[in-house]
Structure formats: C-alpha cells, structure tokens
C-alpha positions as CSV (number, residue, x, y, z in Angstrom):
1,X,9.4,24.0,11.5
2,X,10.7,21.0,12.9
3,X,8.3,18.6,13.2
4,X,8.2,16.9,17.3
5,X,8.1,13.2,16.7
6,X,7.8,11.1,19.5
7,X,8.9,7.1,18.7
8,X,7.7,4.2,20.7
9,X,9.0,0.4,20.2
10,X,7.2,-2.2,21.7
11,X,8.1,-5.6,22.3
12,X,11.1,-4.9,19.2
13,X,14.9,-2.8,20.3
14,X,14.9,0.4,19.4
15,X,16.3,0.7,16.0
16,X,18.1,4.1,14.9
17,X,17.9,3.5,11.1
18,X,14.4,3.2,11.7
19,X,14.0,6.1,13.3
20,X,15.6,8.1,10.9
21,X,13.4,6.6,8.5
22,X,10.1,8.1,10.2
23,X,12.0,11.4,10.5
24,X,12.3,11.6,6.6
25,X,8.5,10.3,6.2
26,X,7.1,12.8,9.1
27,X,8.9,15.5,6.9
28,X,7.2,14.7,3.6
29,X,4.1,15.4,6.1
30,X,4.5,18.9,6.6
31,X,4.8,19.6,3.2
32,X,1.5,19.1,2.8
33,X,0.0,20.5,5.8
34,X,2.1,22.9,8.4
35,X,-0.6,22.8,11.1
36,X,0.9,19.4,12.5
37,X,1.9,20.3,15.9
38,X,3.0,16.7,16.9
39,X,3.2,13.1,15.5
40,X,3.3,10.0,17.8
41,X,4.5,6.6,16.0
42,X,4.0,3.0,17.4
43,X,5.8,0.3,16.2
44,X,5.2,-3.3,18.1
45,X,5.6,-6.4,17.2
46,X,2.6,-8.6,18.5
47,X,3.6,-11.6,21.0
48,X,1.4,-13.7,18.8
49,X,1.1,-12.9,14.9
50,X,-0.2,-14.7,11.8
51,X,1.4,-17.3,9.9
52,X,1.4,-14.9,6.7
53,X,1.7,-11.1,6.6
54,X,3.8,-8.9,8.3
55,X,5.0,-9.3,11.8
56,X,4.5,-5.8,12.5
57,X,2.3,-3.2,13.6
58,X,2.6,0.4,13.2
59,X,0.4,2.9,14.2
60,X,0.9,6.8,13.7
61,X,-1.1,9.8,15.4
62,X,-1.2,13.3,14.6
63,X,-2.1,16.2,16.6
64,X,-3.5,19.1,14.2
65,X,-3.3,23.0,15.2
66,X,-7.2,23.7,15.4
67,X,-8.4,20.1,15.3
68,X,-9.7,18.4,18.8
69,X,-7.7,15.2,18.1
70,X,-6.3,13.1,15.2
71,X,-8.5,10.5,13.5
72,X,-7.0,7.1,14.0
73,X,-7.7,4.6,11.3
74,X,-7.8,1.2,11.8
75,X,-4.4,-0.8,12.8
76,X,-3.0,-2.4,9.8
77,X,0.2,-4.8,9.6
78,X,2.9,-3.6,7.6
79,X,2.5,-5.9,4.7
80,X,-0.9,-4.3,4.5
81,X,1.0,-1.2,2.6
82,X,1.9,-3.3,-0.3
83,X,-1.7,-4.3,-1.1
C-alpha cells in the first residue's frame, strides 16, 4: 500500500529532495505497522530561533486504522535527533 503523505513547508520553499526524503522515511513506517492510513509532516522554519540548535522544526502526524487520533509528542528542533 502506498502510504498518502501530505507535506507542508512553512516559512522555507518547498524542497523536492526533501520531500523525497520523507517518502523513503514514511515507507520504513509501514513496515512496521500497515494500519497507517495517512501521515501529515510539518516542516517550518520559526521567524525567530535560537542562537544554537537547529533552525528547524518538524513535526509529523499519523492517522492509525482503528485509533481515534495520532498521539503528538512534543515539538522538537531538528538538532534534537542527534542528541
């Protein structure tokens, strides 16, 4: 199944290679668990962002087969992965 991915960019251009990126990732997804029925992904860059860290904020959302809603963790900068 071919997993619907919808992409937002906010306050960046829209990037293709980026985009392609999240496809591959939102595939490694449904290996794990076929009942995704959608995946939303934000990814803004905050008018006003720390000195350190990264500029970025990406956010994703999953819609479950069977589930009410997704459970959204808290919003963490991409130079949070590394740590």
């Amino acid at each position: 199944m071919l997993l619907p991915i919808e992409t937002t960019f906010k306050n960046i251009p829209v990037s293709d290679p980026i985009e392609d990126l999240i496809r591959r990732e939102a595939a490694k997804l449904e290996r794990f668990f076929a009942g995704i029925t959608r995946c939303r992904v934000l990814i803004e860059k905050p008018y006003r962002h720390h000195r350190s860290g990264g500029p970025y904020v990406v956010r994703i959302e999953l819609d479950v087969r069977g589930g009410d809603r997704h459970q959204q963790q808290p919003e963490r900068s991409c130079s949070d992965r590394a740590n």
